[in-house]
VMD Tcl script that builds the backbone (N, CA, C; Angstrom):
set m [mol new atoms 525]
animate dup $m
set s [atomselect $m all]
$s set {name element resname resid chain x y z} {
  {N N UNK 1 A 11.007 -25.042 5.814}
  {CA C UNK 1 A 11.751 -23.812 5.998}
  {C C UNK 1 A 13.075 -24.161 6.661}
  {N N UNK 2 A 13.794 -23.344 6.340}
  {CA C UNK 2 A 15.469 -23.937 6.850}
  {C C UNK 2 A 15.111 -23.363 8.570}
  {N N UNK 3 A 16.453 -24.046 9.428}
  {CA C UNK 3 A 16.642 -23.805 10.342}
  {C C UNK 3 A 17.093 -21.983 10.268}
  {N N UNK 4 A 18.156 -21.439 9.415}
  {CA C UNK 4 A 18.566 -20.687 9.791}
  {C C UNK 4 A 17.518 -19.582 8.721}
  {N N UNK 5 A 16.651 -19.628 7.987}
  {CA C UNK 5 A 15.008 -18.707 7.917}
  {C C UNK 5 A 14.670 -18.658 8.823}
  {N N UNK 6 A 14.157 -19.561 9.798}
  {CA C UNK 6 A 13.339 -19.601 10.795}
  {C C UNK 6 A 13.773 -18.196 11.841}
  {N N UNK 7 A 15.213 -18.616 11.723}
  {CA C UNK 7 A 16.097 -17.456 12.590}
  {C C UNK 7 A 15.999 -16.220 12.295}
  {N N UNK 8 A 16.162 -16.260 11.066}
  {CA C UNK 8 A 16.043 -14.748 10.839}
  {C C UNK 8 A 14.540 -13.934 10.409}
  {N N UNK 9 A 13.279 -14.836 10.483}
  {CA C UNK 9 A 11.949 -14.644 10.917}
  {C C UNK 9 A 11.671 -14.135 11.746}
  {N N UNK 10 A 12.286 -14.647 13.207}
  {CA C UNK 10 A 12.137 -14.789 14.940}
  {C C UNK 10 A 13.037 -13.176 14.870}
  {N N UNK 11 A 14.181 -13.185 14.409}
  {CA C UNK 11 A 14.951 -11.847 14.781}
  {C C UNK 11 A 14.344 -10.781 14.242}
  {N N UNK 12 A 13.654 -10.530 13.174}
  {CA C UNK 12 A 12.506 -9.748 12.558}
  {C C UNK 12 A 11.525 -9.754 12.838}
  {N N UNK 13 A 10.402 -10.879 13.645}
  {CA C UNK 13 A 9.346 -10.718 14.559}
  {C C UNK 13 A 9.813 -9.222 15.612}
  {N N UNK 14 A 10.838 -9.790 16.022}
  {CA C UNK 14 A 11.799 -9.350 17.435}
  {C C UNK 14 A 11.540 -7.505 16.949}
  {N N UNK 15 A 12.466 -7.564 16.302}
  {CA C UNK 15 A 12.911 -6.132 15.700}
  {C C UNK 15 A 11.567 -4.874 15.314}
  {N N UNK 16 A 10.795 -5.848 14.538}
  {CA C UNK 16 A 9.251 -4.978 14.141}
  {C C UNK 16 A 8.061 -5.044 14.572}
  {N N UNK 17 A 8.274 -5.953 16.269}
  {CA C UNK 17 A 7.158 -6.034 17.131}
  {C C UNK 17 A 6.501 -4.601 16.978}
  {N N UNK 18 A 6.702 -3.698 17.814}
  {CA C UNK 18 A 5.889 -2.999 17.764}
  {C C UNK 18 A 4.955 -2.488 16.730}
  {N N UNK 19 A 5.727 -2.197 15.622}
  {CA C UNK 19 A 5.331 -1.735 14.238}
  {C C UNK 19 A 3.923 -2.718 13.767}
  {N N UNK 20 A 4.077 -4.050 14.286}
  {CA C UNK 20 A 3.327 -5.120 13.788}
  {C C UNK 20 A 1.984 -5.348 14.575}
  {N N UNK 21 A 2.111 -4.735 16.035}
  {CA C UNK 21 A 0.864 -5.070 17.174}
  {C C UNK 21 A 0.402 -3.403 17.150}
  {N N UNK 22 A 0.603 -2.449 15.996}
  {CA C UNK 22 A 0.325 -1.332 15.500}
  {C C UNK 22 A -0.964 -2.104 14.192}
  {N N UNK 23 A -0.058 -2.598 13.582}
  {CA C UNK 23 A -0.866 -2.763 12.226}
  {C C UNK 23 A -2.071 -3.434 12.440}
  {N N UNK 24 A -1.596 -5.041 13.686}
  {CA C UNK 24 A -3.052 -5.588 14.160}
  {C C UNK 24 A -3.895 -5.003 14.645}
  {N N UNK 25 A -3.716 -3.405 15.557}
  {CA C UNK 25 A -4.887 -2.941 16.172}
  {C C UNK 25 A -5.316 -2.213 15.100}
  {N N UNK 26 A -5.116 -1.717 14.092}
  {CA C UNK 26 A -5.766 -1.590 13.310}
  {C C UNK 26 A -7.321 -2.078 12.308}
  {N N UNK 27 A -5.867 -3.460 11.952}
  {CA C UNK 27 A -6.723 -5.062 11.563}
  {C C UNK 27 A -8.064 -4.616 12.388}
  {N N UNK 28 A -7.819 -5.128 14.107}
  {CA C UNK 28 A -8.707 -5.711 14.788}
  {C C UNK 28 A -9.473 -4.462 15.488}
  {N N UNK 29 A -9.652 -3.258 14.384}
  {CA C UNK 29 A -10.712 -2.251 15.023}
  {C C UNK 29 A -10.164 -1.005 16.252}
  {N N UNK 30 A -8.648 -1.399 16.737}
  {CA C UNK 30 A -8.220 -0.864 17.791}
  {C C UNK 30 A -8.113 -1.283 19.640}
  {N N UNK 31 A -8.581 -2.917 18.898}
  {CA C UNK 31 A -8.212 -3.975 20.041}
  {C C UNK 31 A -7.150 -4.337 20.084}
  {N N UNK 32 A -6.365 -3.164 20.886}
  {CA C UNK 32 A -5.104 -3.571 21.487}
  {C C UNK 32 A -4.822 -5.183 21.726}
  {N N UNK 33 A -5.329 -5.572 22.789}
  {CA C UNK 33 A -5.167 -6.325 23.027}
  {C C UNK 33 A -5.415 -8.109 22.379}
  {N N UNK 34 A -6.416 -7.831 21.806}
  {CA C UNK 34 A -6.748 -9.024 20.323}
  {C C UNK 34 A -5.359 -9.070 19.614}
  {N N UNK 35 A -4.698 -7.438 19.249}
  {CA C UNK 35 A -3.724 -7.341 18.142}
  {C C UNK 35 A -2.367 -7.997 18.881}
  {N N UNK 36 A -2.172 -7.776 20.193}
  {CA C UNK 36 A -0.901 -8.732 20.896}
  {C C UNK 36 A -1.907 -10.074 20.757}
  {N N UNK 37 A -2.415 -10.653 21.212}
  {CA C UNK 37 A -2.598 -12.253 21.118}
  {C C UNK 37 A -2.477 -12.384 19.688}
  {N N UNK 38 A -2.647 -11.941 18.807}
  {CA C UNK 38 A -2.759 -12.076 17.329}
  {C C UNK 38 A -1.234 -12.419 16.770}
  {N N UNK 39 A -0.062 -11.464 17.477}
  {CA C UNK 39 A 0.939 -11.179 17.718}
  {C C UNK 39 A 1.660 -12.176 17.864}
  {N N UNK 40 A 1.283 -12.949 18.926}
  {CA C UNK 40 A 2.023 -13.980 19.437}
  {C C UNK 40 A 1.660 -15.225 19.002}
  {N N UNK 41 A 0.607 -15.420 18.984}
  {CA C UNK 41 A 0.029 -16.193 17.546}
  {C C UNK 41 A 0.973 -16.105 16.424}
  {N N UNK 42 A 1.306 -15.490 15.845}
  {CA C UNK 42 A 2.393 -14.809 14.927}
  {C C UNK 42 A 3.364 -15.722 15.160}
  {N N UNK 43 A 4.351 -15.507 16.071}
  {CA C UNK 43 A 5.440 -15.758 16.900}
  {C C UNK 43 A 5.678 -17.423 16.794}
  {N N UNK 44 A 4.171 -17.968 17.987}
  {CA C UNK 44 A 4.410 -19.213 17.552}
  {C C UNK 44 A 4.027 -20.376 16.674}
  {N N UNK 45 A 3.392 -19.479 15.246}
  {CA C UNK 45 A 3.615 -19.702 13.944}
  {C C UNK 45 A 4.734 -20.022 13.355}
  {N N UNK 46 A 5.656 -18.842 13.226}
  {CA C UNK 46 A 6.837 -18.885 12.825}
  {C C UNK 46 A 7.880 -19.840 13.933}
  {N N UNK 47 A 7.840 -19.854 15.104}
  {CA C UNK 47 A 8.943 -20.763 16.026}
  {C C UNK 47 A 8.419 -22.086 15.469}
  {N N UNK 48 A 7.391 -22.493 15.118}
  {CA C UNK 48 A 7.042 -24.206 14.883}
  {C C UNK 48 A 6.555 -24.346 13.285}
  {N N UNK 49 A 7.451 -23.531 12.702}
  {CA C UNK 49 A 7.537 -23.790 11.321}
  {C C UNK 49 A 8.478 -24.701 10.822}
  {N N UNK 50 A 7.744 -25.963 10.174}
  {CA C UNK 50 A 8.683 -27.014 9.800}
  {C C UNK 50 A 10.304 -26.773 9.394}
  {N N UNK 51 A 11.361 -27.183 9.384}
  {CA C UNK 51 A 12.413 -26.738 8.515}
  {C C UNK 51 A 11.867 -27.354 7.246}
  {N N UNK 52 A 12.453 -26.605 6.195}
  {CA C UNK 52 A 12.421 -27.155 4.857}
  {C C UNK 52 A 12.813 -25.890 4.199}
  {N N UNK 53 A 13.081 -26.250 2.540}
  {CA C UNK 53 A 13.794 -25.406 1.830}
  {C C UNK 53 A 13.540 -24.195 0.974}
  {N N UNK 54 A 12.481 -23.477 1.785}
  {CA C UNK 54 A 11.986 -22.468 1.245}
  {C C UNK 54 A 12.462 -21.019 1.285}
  {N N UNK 55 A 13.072 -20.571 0.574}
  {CA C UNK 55 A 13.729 -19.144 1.047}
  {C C UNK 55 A 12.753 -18.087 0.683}
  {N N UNK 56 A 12.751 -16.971 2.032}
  {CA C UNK 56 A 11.925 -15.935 2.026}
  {C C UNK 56 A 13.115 -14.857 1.764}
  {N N UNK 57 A 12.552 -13.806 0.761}
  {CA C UNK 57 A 13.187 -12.708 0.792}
  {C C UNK 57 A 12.963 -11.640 1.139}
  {N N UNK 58 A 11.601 -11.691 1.820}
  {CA C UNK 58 A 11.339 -10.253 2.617}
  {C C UNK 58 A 10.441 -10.713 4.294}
  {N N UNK 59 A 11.741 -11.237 5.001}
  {CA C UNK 59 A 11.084 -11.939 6.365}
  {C C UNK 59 A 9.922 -11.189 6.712}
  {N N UNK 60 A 10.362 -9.724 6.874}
  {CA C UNK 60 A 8.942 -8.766 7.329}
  {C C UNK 60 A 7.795 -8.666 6.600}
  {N N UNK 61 A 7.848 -8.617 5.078}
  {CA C UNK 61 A 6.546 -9.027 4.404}
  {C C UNK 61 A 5.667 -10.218 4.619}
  {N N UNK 62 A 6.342 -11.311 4.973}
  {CA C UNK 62 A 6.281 -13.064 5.352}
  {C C UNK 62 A 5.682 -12.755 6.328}
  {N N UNK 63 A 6.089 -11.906 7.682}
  {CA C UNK 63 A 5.379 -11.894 8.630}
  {C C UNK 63 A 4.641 -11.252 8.977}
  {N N UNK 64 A 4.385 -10.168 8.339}
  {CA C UNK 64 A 3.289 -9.161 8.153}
  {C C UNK 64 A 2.013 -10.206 7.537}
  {N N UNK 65 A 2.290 -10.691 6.234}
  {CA C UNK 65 A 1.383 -11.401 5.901}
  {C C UNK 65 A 0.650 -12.815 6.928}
  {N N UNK 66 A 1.773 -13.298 7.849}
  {CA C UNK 66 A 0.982 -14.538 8.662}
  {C C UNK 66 A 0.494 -13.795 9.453}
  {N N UNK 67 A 0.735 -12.550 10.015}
  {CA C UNK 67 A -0.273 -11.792 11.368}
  {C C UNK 67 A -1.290 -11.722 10.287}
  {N N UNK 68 A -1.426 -10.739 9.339}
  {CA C UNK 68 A -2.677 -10.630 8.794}
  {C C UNK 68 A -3.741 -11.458 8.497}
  {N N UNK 69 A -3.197 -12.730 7.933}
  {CA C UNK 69 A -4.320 -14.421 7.671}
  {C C UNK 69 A -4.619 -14.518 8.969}
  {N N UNK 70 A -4.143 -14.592 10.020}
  {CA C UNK 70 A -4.182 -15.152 11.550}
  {C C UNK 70 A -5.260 -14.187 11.927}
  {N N UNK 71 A -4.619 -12.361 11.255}
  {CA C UNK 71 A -6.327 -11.664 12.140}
  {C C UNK 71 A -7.219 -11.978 11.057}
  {N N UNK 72 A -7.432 -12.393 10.133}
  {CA C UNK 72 A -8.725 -12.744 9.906}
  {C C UNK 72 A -9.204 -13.726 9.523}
  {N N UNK 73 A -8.002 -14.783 10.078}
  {CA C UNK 73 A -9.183 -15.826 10.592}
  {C C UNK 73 A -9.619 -15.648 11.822}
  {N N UNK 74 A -9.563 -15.011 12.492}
  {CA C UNK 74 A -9.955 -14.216 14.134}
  {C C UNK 74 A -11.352 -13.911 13.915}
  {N N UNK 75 A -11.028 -12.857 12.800}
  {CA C UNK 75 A -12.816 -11.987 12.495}
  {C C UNK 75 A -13.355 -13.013 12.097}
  {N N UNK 76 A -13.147 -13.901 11.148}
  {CA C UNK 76 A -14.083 -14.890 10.607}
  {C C UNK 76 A -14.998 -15.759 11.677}
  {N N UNK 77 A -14.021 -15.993 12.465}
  {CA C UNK 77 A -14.161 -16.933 13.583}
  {C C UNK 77 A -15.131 -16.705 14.378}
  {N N UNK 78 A -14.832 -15.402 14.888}
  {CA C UNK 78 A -16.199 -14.263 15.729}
  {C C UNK 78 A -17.268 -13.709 15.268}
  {N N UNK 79 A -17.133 -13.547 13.755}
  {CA C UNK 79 A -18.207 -13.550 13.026}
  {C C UNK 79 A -19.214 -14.740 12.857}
  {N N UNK 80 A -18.112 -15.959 12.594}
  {CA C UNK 80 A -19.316 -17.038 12.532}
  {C C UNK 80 A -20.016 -17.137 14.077}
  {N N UNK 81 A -19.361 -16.929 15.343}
  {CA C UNK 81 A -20.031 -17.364 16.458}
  {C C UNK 81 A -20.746 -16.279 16.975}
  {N N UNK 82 A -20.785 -15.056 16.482}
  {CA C UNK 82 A -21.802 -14.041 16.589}
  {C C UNK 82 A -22.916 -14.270 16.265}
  {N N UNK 83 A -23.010 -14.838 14.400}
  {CA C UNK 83 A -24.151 -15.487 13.854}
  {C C UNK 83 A -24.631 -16.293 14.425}
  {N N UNK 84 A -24.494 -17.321 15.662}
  {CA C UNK 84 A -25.055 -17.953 15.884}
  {C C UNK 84 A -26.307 -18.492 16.127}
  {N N UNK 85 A -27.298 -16.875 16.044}
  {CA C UNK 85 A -28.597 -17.186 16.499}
  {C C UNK 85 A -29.043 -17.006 17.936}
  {N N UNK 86 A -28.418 -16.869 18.508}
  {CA C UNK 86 A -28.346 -17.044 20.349}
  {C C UNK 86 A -28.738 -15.604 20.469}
  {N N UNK 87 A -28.676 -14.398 19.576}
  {CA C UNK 87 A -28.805 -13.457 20.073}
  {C C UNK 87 A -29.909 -12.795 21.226}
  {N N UNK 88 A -29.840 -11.937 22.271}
  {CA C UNK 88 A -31.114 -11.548 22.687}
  {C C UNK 88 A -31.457 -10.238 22.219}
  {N N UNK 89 A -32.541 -9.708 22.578}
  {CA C UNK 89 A -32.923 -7.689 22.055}
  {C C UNK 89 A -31.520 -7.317 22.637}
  {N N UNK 90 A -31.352 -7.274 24.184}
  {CA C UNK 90 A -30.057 -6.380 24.250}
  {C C UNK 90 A -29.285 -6.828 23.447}
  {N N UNK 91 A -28.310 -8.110 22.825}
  {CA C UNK 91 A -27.673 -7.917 21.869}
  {C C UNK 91 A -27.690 -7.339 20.814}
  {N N UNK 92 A -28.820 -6.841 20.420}
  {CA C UNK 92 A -29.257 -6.723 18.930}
  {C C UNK 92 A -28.989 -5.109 19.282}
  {N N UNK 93 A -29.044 -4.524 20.458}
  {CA C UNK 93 A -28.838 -3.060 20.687}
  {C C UNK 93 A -27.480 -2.860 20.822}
  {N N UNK 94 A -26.056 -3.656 20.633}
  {CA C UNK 94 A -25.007 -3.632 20.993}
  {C C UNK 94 A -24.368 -4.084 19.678}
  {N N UNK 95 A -25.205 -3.577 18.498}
  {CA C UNK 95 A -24.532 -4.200 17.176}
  {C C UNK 95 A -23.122 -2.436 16.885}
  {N N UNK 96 A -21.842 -2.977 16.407}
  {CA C UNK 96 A -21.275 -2.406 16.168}
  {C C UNK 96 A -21.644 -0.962 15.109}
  {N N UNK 97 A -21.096 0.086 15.264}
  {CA C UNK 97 A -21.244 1.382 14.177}
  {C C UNK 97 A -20.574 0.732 13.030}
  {N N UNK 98 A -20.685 0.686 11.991}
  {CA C UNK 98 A -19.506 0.521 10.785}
  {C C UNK 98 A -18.560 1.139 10.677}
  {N N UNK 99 A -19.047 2.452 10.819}
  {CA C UNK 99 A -18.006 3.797 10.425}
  {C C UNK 99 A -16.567 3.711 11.086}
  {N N UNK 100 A -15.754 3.936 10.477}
  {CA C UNK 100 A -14.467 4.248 11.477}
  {C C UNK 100 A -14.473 4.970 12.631}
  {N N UNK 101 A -13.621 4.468 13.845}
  {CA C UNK 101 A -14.015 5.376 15.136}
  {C C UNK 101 A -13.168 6.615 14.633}
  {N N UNK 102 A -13.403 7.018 15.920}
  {CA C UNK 102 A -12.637 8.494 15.529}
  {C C UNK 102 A -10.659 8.694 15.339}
  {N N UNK 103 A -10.665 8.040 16.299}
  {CA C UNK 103 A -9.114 7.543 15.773}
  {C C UNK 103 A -8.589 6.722 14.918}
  {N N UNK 104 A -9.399 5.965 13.854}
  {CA C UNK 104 A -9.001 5.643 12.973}
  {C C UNK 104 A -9.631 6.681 12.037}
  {N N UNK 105 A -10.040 7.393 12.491}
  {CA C UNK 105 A -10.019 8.585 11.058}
  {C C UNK 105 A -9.430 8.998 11.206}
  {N N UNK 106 A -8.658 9.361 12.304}
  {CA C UNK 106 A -7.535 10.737 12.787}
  {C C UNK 106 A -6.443 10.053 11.314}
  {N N UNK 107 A -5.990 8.386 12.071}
  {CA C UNK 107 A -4.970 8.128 11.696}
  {C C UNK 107 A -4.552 8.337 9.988}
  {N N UNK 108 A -5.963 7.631 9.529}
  {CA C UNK 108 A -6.575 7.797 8.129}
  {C C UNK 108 A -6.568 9.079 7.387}
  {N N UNK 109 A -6.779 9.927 8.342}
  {CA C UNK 109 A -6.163 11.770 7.701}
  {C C UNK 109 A -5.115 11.258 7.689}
  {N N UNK 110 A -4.101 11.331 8.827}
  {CA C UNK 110 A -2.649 12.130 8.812}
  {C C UNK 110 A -1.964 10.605 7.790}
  {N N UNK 111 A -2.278 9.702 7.580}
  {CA C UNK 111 A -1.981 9.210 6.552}
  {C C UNK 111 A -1.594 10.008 5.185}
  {N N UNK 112 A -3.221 10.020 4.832}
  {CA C UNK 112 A -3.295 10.603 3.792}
  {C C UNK 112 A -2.577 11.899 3.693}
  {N N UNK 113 A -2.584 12.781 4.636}
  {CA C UNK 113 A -1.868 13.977 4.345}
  {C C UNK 113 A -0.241 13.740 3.930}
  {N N UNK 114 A 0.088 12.409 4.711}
  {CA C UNK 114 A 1.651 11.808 4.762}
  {C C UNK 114 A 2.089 11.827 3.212}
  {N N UNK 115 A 0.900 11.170 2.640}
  {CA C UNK 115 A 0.995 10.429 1.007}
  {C C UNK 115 A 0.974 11.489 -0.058}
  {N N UNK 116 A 0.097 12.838 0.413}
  {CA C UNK 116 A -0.412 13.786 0.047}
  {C C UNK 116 A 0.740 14.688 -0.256}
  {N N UNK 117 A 1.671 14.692 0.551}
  {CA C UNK 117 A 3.161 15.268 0.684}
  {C C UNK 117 A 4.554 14.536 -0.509}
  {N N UNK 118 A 4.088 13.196 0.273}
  {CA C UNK 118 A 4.930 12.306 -0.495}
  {C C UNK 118 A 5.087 12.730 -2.021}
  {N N UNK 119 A 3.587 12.686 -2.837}
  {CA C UNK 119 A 3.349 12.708 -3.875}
  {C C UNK 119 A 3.229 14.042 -4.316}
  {N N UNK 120 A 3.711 15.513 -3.919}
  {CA C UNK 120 A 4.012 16.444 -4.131}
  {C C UNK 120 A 5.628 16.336 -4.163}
  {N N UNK 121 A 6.173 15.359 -3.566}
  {CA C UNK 121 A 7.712 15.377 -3.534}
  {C C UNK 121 A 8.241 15.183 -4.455}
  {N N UNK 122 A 7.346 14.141 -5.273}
  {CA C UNK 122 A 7.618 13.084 -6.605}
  {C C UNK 122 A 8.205 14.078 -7.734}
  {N N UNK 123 A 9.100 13.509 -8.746}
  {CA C UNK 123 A 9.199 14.919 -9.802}
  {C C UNK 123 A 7.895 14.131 -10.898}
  {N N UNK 124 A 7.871 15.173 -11.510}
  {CA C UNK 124 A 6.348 15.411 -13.002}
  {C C UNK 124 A 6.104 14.019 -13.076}
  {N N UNK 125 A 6.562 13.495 -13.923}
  {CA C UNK 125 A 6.252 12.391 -14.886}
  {C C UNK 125 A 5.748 10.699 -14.068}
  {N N UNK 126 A 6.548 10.776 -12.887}
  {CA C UNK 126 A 6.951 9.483 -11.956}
  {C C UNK 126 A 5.312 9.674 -10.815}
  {N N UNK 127 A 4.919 11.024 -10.915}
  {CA C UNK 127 A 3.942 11.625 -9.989}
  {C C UNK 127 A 2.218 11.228 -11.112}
  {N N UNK 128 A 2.502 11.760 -12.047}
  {CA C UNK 128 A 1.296 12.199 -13.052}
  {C C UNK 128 A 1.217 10.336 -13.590}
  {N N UNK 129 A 2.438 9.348 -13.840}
  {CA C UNK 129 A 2.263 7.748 -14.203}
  {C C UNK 129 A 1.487 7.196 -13.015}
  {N N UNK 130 A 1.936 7.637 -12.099}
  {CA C UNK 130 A 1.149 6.668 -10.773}
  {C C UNK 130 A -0.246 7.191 -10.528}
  {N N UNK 131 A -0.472 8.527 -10.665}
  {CA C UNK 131 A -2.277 9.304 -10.368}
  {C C UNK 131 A -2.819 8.637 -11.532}
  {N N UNK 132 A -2.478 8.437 -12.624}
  {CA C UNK 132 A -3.314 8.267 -13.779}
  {C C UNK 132 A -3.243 6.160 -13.768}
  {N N UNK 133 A -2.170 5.664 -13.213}
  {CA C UNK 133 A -2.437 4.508 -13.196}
  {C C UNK 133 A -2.989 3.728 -11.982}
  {N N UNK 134 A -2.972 4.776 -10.701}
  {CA C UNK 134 A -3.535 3.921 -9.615}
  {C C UNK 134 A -5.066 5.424 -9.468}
  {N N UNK 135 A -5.334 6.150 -9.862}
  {CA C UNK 135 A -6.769 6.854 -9.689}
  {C C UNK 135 A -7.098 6.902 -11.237}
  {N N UNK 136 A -7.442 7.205 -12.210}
  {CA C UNK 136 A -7.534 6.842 -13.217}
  {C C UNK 136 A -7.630 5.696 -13.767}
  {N N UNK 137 A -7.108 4.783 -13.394}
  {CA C UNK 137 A -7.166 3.607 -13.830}
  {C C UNK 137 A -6.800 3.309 -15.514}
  {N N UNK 138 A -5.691 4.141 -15.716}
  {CA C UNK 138 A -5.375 3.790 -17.123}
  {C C UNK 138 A -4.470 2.705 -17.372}
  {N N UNK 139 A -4.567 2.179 -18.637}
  {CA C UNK 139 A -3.258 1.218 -18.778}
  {C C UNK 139 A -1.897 1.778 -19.204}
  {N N UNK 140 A -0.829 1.191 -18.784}
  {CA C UNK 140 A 0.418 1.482 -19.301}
  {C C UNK 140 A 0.747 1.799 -20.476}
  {N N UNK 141 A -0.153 1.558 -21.545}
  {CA C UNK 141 A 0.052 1.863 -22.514}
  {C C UNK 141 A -0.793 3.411 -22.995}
  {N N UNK 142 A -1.676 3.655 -22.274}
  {CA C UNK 142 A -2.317 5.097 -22.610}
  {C C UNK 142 A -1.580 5.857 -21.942}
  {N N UNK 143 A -0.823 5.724 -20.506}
  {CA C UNK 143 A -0.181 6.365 -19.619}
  {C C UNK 143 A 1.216 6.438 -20.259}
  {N N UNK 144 A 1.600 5.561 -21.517}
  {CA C UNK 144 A 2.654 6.128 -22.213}
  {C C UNK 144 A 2.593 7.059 -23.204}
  {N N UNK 145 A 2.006 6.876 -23.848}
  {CA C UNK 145 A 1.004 7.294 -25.137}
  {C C UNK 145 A 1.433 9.058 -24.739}
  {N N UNK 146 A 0.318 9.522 -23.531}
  {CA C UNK 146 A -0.006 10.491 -23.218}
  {C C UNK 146 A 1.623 11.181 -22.694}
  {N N UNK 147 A 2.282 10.689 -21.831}
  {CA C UNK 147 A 3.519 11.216 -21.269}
  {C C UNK 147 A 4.941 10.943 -22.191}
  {N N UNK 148 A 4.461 10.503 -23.681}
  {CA C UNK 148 A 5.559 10.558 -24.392}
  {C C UNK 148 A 6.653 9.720 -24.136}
  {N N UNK 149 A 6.070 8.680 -23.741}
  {CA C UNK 149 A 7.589 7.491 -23.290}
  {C C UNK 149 A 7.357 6.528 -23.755}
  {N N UNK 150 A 8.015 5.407 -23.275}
  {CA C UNK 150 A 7.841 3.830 -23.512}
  {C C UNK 150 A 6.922 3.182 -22.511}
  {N N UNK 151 A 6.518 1.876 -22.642}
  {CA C UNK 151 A 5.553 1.394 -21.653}
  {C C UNK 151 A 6.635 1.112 -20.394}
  {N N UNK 152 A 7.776 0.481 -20.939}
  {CA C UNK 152 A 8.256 0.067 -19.804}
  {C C UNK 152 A 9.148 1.151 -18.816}
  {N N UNK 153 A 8.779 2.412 -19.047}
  {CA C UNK 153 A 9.510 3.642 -18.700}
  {C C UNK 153 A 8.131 3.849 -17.545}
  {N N UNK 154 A 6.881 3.853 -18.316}
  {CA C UNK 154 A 5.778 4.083 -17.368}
  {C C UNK 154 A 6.400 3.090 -15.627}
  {N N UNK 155 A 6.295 1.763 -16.083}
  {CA C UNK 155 A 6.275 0.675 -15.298}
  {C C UNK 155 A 7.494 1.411 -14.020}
  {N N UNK 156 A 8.808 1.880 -14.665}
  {CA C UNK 156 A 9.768 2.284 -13.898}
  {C C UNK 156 A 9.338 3.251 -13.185}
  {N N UNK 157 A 8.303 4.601 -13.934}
  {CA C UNK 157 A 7.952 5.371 -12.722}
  {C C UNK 157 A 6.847 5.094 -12.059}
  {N N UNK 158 A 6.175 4.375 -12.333}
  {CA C UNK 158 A 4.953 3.870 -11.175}
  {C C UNK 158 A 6.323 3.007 -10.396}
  {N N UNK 159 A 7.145 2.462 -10.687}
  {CA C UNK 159 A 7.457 1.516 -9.135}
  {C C UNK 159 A 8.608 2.721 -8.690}
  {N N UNK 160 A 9.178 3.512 -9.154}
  {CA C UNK 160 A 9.503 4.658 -8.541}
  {C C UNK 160 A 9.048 5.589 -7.362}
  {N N UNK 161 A 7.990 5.636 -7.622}
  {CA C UNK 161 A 6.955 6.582 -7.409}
  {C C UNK 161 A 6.052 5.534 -6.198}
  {N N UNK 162 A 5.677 4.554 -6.192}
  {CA C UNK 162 A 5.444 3.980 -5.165}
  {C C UNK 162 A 6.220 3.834 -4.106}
  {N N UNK 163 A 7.823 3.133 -4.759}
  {CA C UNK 163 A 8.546 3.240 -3.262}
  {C C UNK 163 A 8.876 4.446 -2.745}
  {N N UNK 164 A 8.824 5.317 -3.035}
  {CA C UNK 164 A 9.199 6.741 -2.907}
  {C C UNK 164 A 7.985 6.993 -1.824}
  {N N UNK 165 A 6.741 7.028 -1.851}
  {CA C UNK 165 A 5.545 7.186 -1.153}
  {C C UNK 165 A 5.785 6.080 0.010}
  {N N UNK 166 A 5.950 4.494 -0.414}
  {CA C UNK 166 A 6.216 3.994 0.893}
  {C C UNK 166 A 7.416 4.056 1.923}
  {N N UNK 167 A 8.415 4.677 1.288}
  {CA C UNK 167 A 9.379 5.204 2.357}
  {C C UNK 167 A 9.163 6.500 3.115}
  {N N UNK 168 A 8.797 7.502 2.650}
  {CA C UNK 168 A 7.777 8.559 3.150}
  {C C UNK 168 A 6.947 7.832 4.409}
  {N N UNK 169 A 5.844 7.492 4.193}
  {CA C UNK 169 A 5.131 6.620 5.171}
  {C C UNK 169 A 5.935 5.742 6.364}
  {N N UNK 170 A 7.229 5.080 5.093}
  {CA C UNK 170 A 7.780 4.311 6.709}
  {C C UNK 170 A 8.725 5.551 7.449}
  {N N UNK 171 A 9.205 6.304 6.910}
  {CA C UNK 171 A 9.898 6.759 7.615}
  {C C UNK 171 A 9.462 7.710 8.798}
  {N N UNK 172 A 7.788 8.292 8.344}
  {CA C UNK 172 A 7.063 8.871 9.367}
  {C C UNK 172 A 6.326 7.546 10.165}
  {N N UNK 173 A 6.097 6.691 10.322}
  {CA C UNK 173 A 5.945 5.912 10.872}
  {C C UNK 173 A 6.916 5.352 12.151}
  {N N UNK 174 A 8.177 5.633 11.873}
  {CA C UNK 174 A 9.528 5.329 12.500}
  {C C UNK 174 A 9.460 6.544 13.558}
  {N N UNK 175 A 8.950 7.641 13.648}
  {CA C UNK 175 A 8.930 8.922 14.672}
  {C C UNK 175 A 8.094 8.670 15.514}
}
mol reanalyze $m
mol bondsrecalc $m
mol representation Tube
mol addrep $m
């Protein structure tokens, strides 16, 4: 990675900290605190990244993605040493709920209601390509078929229509 990637990694760590020790407590169940060590882990990932000639074009995706491998090699990690066998009865009475706690359902609504909005915002065609190609599960080519276009017209409003929903999201996210 070049010297001056590296830089502008570290200045985008910098910039979307918070946003990012958000996403890990998520990751990590709502362990604040797992999600900062995870964090900084992060950090000095990216500070002792070789130079060499690799150009990133979306630093924050790059680093979104090394927090994410990092939290789960975390879970993996605690998972394998949970398995260990060592357990006693009281452990076995201290096994986690699955279910989402309650604040990650909260969040998980007002998400969805976020997206729910978003995709009422959408106009017809850019709205009805993305329901039928990401819930439906149709191909681009029935999703043209049916809406009277070209395939590669579909393709334009599904990626329309997605960023449109993820700016929605980031931008309520940003409040």
């Amino acid at each position: 990675m070049r010297r001056d990637t590296a830089s502008i990694l570290i200045s985008s760590f910098q910039e979307n900290y918070d946003h990012l020790v958000r996403f890990l407590t998520r990751r990590m169940g709502g362990d604040s605190q797992r999600a900062a060590d995870i964090a900084q882990d992060t950090y000095l990932r990216l500070a002792s990244a070789p130079p060499g000639d690799v150009q990133i074009d979306n630093p924050r995706a790059y680093i979104y993605r090394v927090a994410g491998n990092l939290a789960i090699d975390w879970l993996r990690r605690e998972k394998r040493h949970s398995g260990s066998g060592t357990e006693t009865a009281q452990d076995a009475c201290l096994v986690a709920d699955p279910k989402p706690s309650p604040e990650a359902t909260a969040m998980g609504r007002e998400q969805l209601a976020l997206l729910d909005r978003a995709l009422d915002r959408l106009p017809e065609n850019p709205r009805r390509a993305l329901l039928m190609f990401r819930v439906d599960g149709l191909p681009h080519a029935e999703i043209a078929r049916q809406l009277g276009v070209s395939e590669s017209m579909v393709a334009k409003y599904i990626a329309r229509a997605l960023q449109q929903c993820r700016d929605e999201l980031w931008r309520a996210d940003q409040k």
